[in-house]
Legacy VTK file of the C-alpha trace (Angstrom):
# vtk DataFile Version 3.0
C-alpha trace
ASCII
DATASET POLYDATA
POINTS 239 float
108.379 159.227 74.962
111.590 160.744 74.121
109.900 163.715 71.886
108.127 164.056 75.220
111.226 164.099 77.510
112.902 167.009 74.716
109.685 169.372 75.143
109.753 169.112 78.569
113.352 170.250 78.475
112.028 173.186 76.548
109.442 173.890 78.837
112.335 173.729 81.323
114.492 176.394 79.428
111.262 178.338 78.775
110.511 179.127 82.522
114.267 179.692 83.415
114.612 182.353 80.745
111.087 184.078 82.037
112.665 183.836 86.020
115.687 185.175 84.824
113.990 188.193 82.987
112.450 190.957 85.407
110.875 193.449 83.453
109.102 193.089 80.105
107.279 195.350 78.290
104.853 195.383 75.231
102.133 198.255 72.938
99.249 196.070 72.277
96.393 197.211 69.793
93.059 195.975 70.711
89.954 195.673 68.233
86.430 194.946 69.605
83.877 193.808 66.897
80.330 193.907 68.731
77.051 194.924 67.568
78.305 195.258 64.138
80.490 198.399 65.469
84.344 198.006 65.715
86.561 199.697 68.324
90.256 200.138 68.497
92.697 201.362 71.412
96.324 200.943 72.086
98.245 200.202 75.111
101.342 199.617 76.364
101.431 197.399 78.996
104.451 197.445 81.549
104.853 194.048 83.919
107.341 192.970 86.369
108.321 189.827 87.956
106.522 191.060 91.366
103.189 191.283 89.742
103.128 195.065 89.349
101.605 195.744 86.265
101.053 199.434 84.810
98.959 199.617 81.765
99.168 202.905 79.732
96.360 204.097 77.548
97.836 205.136 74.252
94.671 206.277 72.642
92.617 209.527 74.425
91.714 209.692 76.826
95.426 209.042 78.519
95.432 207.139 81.625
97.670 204.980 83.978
96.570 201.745 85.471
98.221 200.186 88.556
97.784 196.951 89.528
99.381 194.000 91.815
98.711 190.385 92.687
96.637 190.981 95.871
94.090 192.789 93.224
95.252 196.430 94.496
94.147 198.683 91.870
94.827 202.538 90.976
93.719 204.765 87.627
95.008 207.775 86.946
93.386 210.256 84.568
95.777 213.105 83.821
93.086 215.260 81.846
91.369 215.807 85.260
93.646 215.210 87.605
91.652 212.397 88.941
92.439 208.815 90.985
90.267 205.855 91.178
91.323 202.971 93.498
89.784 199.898 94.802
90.087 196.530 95.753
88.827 193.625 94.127
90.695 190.097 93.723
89.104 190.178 90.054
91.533 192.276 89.257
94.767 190.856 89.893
97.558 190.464 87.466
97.684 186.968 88.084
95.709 186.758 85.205
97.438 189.513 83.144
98.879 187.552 80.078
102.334 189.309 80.044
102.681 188.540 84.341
101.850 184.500 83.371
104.624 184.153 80.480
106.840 186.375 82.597
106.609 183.978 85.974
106.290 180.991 83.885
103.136 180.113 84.530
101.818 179.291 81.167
100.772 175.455 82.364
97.785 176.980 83.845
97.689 180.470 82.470
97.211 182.267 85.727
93.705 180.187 86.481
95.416 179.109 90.039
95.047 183.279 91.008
91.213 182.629 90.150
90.523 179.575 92.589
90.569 176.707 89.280
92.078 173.681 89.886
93.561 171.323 87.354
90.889 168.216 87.118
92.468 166.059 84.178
95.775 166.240 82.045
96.440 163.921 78.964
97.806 164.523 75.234
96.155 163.309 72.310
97.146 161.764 69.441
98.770 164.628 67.347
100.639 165.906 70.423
98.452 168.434 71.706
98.152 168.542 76.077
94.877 169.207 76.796
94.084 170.645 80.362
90.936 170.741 82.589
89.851 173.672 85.044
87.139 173.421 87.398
86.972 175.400 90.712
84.723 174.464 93.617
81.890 177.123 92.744
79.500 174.983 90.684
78.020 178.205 88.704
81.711 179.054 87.117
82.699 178.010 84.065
85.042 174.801 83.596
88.186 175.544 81.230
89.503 173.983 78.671
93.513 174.680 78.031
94.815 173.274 75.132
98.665 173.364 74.814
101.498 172.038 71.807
104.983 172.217 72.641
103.764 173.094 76.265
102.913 176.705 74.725
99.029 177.810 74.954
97.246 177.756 71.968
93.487 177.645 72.720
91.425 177.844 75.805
87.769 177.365 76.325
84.936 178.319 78.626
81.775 175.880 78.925
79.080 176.771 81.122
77.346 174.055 83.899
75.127 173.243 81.474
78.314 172.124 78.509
77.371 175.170 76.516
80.685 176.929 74.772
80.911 180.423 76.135
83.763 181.958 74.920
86.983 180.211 73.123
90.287 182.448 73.060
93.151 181.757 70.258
96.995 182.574 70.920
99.559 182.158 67.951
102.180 183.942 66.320
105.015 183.063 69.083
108.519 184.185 68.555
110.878 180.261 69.762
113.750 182.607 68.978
113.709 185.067 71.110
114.844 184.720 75.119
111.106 185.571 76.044
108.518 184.062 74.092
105.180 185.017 73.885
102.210 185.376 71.469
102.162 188.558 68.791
98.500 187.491 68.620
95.663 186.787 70.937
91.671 186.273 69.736
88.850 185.732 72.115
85.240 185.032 70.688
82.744 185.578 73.085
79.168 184.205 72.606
76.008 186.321 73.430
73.054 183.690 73.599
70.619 186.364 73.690
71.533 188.173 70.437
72.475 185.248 69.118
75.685 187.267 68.371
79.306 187.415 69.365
81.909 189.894 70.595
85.212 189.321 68.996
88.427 190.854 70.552
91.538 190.486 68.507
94.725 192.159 70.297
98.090 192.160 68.298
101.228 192.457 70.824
104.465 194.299 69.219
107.798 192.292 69.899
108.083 192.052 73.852
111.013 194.863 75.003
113.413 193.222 77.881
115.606 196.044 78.334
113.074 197.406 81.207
114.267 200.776 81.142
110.819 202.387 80.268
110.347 204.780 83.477
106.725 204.423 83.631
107.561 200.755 84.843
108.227 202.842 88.810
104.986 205.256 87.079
103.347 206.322 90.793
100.008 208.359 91.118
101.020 212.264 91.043
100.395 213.569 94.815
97.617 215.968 94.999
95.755 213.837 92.649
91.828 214.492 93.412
90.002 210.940 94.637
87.488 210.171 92.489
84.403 207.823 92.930
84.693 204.698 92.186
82.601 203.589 88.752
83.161 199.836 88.607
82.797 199.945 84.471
85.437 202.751 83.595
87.731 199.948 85.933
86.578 197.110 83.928
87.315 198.740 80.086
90.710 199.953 81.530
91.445 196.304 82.472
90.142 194.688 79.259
LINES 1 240
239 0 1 2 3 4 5 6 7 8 9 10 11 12 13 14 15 16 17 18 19 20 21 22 23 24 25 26 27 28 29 30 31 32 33 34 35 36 37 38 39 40 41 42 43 44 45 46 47 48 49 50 51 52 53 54 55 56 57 58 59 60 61 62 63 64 65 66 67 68 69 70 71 72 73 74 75 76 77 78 79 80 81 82 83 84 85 86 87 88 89 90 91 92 93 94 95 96 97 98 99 100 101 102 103 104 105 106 107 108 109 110 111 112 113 114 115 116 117 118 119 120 121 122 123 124 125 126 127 128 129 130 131 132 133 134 135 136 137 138 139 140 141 142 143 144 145 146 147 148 149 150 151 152 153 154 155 156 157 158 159 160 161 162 163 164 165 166 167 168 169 170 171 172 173 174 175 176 177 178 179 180 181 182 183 184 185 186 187 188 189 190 191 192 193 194 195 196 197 198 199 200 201 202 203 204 205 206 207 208 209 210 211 212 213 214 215 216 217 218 219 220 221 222 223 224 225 226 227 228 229 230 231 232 233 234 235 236 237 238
């Protein structure tokens, strides 16, 4: 009970350092094994406390994404001169992993902003705080947070049916510093019919507080040229 009583007031200190922060950012290098092929881009990813979020692609093409809580959601391509927006609550930074450790909400990681609702809480016998998700629609997966020290360490996705669909790791966190957050994130997702997997390993460089990157106020250029809307080139700008 007492070891209990100390991590809470860690989990305590935790979320008052991440409400006292406003701005963090972090360059994040994604690899994508699937189909035997392996893809890598690099992004820096810009967040603040409101829920703005602008993600720049550091590999080429160059481009600017701009998102916000309500889902609100703008990309820039520079090459062309050309804006994409839409919006789509699937989109919003509530589940953006920098946005969660930055408002301190790493209990649920951000599953609230998607309509899940905690079912069951309890720890088990080495410590860990296991979490279940479920939201009203029947056909959505239910979630599986796992948590030690009140940090997230694993997650899981079952389908209706119990089956695992994906399972995402998160390690490497930095106690020390007056943000923490994981260097390294891997999410296995399962593709019944390949009887395959996608695997998506993103390392995060050491999260910069300072907040004095200007692309963190980055607007849209006027005279920017609207462009249609292609739901996909959205989708890999997000992942």
């Amino acid at each position: 009970m007492q070891k209990r009583s100390l991590l809470s007031v860690l989990l305590f200190l935790c979320v008052v350092c991440a409400q006292a922060q406003k701005r963090v950012s972090v360059d994040a290098q994604i690899k994508n094994v699937a189909d035997g092929k392996v893809t890598t881009v690099t992004r820096r990813i810009l967040c603040d406390r409101s829920g703005r979020v602008v993600t720049v692609s550091l590999s080429s093409p160059q481009s600017y994404l701009i998102r916000n809580l309500k889902g609100e959601v703008k990309l820039y391509i520079p090459s062309t001169n050309e804006v994409m927006s839409m919006i789509d609550p699937s989109f919003t930074t509530g589940n953006e992993l920098l946005y969660i450790f930055l408002s301190g909400h790493t209990d649920d990681l951000g599953l609230g902003y998607l309509g899940y609702m905690l079912q069951k809480s309890e720890f088990d016998a080495e410590g860990y705080l296991k979490r279940t998700f479920v939201t009203k629609d029947k056909d959505a997966a239910t979630i599986e947070l796992v948590l030690k020290d009140y940090l997230p360490v694993y997650v899981e996705y079952r389908g209706p049916s119990g089956n695992v669909l994906a399972k995402t790791y998160l390690s490497g966190y930095d106690r020390k510093a007056s943000f923490v957050f994981p260097s390294r994130v891997t999410e296995i997702t399962y593709v019944p019919q390949k009887k395959d997997s996608i695997i998506t390993r993103t390392i995060y460089t050491v999260p910069d507080l300072s907040g004095t990157d200007p692309d963190f106020d980055y607007q849209v250029p006027k005279g920017a040229k609207p462009a249609d809307n292609p739901l996909n080139r959205l989708k890999e700008a997000v992942k």
